[in-house]
N, CA, C and O atoms as a GROMACS GRO file, in nm:
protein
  360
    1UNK      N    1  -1.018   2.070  -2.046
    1UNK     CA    2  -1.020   1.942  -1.979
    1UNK      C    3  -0.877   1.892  -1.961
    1UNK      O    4  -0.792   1.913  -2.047
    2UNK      N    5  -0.847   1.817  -1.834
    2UNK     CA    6  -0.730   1.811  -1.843
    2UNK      C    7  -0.699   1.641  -1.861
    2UNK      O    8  -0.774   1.545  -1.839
    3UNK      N    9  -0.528   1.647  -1.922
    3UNK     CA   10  -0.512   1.522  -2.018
    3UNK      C   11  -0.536   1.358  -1.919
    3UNK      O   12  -0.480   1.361  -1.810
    4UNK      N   13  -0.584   1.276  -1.940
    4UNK     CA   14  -0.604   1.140  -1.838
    4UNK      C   15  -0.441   1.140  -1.785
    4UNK      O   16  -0.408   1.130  -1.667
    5UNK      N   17  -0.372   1.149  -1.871
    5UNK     CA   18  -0.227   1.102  -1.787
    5UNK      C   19  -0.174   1.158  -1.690
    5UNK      O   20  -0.083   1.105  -1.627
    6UNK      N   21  -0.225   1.281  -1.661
    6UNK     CA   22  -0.201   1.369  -1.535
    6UNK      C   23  -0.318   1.420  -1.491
    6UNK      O   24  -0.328   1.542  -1.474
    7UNK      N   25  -0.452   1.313  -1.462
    7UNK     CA   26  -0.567   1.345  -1.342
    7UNK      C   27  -0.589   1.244  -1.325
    7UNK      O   28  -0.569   1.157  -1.410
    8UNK      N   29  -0.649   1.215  -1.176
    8UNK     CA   30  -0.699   1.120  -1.115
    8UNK      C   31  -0.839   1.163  -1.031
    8UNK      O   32  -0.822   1.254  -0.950
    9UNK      N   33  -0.891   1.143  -1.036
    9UNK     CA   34  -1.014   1.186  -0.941
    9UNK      C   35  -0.998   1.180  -0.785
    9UNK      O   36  -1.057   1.253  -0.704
   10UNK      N   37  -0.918   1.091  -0.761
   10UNK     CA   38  -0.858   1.032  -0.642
   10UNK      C   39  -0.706   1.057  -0.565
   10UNK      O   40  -0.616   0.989  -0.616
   11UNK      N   41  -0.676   1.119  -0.482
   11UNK     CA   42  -0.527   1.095  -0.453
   11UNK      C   43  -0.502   1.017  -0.339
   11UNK      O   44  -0.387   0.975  -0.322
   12UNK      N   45  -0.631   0.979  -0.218
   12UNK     CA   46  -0.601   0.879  -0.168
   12UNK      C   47  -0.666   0.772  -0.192
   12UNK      O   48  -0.769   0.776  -0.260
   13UNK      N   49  -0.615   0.650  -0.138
   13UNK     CA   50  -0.696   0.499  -0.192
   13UNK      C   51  -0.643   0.393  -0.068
   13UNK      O   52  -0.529   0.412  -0.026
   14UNK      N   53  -0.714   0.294  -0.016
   14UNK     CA   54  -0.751   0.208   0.106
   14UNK      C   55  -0.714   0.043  -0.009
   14UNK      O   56  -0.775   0.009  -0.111
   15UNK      N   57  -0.604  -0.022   0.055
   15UNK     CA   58  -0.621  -0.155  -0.008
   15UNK      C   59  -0.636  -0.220   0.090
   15UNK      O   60  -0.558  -0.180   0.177
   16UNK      N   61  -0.715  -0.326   0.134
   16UNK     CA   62  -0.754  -0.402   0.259
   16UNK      C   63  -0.662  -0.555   0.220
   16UNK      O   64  -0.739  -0.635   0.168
   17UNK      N   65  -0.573  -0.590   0.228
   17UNK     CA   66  -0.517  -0.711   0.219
   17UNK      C   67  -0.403  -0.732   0.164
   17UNK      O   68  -0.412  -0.728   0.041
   18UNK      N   69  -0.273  -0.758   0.213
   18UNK     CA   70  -0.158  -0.689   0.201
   18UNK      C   71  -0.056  -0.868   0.173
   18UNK      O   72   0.048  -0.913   0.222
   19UNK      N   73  -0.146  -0.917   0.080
   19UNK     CA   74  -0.089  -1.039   0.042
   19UNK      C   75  -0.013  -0.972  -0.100
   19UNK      O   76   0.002  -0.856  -0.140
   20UNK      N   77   0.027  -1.110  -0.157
   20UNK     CA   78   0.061  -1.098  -0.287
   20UNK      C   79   0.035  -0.951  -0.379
   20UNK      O   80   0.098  -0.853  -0.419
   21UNK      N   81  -0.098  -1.008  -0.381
   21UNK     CA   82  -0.238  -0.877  -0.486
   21UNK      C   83  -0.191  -0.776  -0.448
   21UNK      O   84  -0.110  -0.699  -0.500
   22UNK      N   85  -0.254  -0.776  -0.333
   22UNK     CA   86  -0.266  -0.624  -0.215
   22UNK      C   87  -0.176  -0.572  -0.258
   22UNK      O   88  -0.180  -0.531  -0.374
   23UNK      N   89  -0.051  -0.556  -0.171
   23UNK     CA   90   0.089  -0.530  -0.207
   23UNK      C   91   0.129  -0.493  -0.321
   23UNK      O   92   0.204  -0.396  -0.309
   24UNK      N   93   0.108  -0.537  -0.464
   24UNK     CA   94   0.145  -0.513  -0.605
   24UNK      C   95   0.024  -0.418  -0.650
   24UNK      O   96   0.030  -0.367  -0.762
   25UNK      N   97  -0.092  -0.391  -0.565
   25UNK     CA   98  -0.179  -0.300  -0.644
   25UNK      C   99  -0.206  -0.179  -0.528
   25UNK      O  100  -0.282  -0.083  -0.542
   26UNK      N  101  -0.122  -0.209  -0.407
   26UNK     CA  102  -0.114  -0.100  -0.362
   26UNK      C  103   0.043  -0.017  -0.420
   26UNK      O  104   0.062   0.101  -0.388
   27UNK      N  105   0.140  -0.089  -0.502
   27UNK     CA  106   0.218  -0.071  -0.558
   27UNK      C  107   0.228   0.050  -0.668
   27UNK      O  108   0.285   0.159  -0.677
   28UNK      N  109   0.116  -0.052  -0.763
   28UNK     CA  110   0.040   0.058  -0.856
   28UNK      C  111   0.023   0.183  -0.832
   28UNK      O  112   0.086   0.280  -0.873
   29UNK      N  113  -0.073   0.172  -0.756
   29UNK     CA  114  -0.137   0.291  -0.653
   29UNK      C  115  -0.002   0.410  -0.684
   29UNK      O  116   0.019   0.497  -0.768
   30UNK      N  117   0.063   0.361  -0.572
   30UNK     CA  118   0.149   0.466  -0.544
   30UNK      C  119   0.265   0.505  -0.693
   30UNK      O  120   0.306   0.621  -0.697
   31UNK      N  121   0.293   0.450  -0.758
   31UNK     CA  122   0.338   0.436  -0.888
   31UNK      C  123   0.296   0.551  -0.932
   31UNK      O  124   0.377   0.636  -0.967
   32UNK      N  125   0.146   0.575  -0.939
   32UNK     CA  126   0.072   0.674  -1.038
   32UNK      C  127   0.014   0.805  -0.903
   32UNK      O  128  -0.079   0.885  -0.918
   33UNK      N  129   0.061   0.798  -0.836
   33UNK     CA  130   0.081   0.921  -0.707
   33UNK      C  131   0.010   0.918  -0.592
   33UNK      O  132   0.009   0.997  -0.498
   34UNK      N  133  -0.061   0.796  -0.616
   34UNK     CA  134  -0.184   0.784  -0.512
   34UNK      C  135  -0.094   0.773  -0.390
   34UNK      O  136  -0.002   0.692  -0.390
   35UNK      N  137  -0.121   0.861  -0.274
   35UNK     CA  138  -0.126   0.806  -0.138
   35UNK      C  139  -0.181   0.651  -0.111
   35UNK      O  140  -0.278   0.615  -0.178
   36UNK      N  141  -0.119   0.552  -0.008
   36UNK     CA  142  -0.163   0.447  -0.001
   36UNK      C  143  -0.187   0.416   0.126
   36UNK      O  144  -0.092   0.462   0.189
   37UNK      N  145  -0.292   0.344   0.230
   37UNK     CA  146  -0.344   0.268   0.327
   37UNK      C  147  -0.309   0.107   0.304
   37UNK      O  148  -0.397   0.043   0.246
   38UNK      N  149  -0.254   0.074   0.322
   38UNK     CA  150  -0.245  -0.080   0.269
   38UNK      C  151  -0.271  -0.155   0.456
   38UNK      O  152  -0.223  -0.128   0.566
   39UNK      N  153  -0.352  -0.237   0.416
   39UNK     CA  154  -0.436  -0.258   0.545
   39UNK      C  155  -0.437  -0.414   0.576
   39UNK      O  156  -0.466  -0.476   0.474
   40UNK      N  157  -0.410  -0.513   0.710
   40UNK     CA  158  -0.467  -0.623   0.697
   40UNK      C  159  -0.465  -0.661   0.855
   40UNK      O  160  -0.474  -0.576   0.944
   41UNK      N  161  -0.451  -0.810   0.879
   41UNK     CA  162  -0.436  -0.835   1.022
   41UNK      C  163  -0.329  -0.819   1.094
   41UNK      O  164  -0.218  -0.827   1.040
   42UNK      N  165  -0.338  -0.798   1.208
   42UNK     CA  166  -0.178  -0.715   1.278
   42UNK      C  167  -0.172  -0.876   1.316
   42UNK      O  168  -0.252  -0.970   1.311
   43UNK      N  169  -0.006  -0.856   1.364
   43UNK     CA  170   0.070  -0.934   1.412
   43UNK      C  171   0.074  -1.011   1.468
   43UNK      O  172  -0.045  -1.038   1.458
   44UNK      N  173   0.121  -1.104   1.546
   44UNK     CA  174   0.109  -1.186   1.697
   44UNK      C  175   0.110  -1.076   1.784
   44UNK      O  176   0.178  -0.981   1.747
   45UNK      N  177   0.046  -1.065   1.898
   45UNK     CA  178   0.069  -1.021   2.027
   45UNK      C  179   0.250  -1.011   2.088
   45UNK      O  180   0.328  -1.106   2.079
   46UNK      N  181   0.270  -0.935   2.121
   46UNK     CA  182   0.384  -0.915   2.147
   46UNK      C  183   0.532  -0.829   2.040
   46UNK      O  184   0.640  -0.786   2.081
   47UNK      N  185   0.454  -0.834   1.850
   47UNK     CA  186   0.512  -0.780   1.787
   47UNK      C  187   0.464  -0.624   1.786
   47UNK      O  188   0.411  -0.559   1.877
   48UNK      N  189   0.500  -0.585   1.652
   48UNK     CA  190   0.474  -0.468   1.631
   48UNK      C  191   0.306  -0.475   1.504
   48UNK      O  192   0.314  -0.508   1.385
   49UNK      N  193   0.197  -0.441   1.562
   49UNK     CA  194   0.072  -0.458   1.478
   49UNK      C  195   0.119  -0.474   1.349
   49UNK      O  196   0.114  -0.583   1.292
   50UNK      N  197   0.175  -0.347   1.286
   50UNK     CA  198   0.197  -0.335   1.174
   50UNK      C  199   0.329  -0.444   1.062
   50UNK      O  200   0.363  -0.419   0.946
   51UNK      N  201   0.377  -0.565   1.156
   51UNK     CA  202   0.451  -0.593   1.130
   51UNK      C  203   0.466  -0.681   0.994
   51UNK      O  204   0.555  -0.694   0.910
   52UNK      N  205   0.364  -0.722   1.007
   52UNK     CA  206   0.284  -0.809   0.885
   52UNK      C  207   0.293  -0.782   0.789
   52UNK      O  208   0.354  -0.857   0.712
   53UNK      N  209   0.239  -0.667   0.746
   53UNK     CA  210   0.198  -0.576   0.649
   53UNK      C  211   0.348  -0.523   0.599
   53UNK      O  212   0.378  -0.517   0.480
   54UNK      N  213   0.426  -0.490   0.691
   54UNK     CA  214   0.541  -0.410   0.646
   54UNK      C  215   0.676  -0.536   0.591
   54UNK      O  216   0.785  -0.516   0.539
   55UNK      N  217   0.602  -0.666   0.633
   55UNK     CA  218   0.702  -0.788   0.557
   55UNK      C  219   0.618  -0.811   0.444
   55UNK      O  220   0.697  -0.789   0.352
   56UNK      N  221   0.521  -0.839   0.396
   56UNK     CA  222   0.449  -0.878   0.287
   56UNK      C  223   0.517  -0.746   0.231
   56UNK      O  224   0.609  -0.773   0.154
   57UNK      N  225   0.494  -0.610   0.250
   57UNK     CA  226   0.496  -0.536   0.160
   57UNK      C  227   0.641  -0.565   0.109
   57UNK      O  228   0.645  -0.619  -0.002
   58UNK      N  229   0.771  -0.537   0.175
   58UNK     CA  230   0.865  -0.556   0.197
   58UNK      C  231   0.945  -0.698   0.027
   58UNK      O  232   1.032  -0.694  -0.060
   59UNK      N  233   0.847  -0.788   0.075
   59UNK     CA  234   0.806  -0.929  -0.003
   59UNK      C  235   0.835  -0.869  -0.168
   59UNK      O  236   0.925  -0.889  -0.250
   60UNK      N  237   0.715  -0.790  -0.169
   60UNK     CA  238   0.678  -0.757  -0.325
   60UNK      C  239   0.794  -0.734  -0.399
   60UNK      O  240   0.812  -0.797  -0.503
   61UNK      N  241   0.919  -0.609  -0.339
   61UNK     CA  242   1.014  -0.535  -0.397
   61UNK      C  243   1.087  -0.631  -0.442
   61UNK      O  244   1.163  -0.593  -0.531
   62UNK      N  245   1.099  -0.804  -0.400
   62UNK     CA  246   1.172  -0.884  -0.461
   62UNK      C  247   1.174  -0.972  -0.640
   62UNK      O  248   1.240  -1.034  -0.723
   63UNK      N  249   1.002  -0.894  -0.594
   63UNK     CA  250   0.942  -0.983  -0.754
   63UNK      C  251   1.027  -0.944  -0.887
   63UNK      O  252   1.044  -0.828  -0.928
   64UNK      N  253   1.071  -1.046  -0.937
   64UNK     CA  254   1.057  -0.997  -1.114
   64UNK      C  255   0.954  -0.993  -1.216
   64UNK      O  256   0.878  -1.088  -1.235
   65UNK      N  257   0.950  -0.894  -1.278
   65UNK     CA  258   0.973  -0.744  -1.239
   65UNK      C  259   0.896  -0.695  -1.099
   65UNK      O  260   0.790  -0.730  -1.045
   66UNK      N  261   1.024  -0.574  -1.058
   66UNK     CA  262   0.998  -0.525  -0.916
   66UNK      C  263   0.878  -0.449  -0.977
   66UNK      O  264   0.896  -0.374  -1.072
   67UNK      N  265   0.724  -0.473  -0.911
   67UNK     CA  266   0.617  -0.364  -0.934
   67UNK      C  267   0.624  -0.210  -0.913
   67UNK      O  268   0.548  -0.129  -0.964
   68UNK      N  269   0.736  -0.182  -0.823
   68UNK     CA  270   0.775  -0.040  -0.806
   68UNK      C  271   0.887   0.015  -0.893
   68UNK      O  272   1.003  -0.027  -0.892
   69UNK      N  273   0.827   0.135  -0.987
   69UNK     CA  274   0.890   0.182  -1.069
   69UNK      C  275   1.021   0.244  -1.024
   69UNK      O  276   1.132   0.256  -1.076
   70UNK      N  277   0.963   0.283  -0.903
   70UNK     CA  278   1.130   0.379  -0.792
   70UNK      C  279   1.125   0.330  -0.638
   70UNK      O  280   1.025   0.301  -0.572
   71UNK      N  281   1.264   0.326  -0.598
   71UNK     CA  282   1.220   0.308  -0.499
   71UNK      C  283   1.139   0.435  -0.420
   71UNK      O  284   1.076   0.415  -0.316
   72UNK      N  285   1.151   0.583  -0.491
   72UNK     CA  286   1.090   0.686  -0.395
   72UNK      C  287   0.953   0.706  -0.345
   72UNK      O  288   0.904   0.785  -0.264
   73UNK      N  289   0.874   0.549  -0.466
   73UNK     CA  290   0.717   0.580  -0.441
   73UNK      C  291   0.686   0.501  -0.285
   73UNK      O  292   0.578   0.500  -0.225
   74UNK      N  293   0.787   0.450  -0.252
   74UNK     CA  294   0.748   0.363  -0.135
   74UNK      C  295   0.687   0.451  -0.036
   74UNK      O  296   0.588   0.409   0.025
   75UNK      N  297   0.734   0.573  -0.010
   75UNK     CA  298   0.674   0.674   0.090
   75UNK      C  299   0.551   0.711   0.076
   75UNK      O  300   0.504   0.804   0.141
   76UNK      N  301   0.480   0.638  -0.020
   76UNK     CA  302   0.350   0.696  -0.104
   76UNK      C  303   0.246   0.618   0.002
   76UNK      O  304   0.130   0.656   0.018
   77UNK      N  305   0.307   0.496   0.075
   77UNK     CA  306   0.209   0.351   0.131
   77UNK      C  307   0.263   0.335   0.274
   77UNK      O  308   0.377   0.330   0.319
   78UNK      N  309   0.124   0.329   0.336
   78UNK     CA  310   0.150   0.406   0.472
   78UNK      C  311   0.102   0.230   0.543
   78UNK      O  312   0.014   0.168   0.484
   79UNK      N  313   0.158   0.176   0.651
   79UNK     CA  314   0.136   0.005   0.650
   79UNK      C  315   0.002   0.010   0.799
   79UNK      O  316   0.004   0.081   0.900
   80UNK      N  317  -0.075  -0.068   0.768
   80UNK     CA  318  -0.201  -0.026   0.906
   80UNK      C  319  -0.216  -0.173   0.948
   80UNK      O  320  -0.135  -0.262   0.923
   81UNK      N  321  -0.353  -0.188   1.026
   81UNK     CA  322  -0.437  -0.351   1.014
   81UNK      C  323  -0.550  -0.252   1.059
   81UNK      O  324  -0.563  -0.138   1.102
   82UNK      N  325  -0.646  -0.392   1.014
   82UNK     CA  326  -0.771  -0.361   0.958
   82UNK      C  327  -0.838  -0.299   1.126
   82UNK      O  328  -0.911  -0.201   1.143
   83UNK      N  329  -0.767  -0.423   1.263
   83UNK     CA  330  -0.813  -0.349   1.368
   83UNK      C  331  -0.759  -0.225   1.433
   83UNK      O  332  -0.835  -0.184   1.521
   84UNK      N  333  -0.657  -0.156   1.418
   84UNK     CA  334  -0.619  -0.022   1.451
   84UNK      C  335  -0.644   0.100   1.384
   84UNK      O  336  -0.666   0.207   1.441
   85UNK      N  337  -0.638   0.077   1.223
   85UNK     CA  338  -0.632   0.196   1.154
   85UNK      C  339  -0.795   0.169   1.054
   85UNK      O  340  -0.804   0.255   0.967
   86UNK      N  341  -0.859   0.116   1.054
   86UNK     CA  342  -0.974   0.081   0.999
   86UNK      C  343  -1.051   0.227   0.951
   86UNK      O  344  -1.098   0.271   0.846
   87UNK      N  345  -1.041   0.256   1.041
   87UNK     CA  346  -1.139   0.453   1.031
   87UNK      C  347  -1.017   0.520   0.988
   87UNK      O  348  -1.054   0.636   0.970
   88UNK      N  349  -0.927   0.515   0.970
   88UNK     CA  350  -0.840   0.609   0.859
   88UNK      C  351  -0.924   0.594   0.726
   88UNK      O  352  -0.888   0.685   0.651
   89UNK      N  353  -0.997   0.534   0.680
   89UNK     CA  354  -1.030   0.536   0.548
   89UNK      C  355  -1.166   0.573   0.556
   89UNK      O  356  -1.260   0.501   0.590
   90UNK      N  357  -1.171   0.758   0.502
   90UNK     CA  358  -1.294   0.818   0.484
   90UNK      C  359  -1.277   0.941   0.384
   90UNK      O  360  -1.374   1.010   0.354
   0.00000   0.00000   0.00000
């Protein structure tokens, strides 16, 4: 059997809401190797959909303590909204 600290049942995972929470537990996520979807409402019209998502996330790295152990897990969290990328999560 192999040890809990190196298995997960899971390597990808969908967080739908890319506030505060979202953001720090899609943080997690990627911390412990998970691939991440971090998902919410796109932008104003005229930005970039994903723009939202990629400032909230952006947001988190300021907290004390920063929830990201490195910066290298950031590549782990991929930024969507709920109306474009919705069916990525299957």
């Amino acid at each position: 059997m192999r040890s809990n600290s190196t298995y997960l049942p899971f390597r990808r995972a969908a967080v739908i809401g890319a506030g505060t929470m979202g953001a720090q537990i899609a943080a997690h996520l990627a911390n412990a190797g998970v691939e991440v979807l971090l998902l919410d409402l796109a932008a104003p019209e005229g930005q970039d959909p994903r723009a939202l998502v990629k400032k909230r996330l952006k947001t988190v790295t300021k907290l004390k303590p920063n929830p990201f152990f490195t910066n290298s897990v950031h590549g782990r969290i991929s930024c969507g909204t709920i109306e474009n990328d919705l069916e990525k999560i299957a």
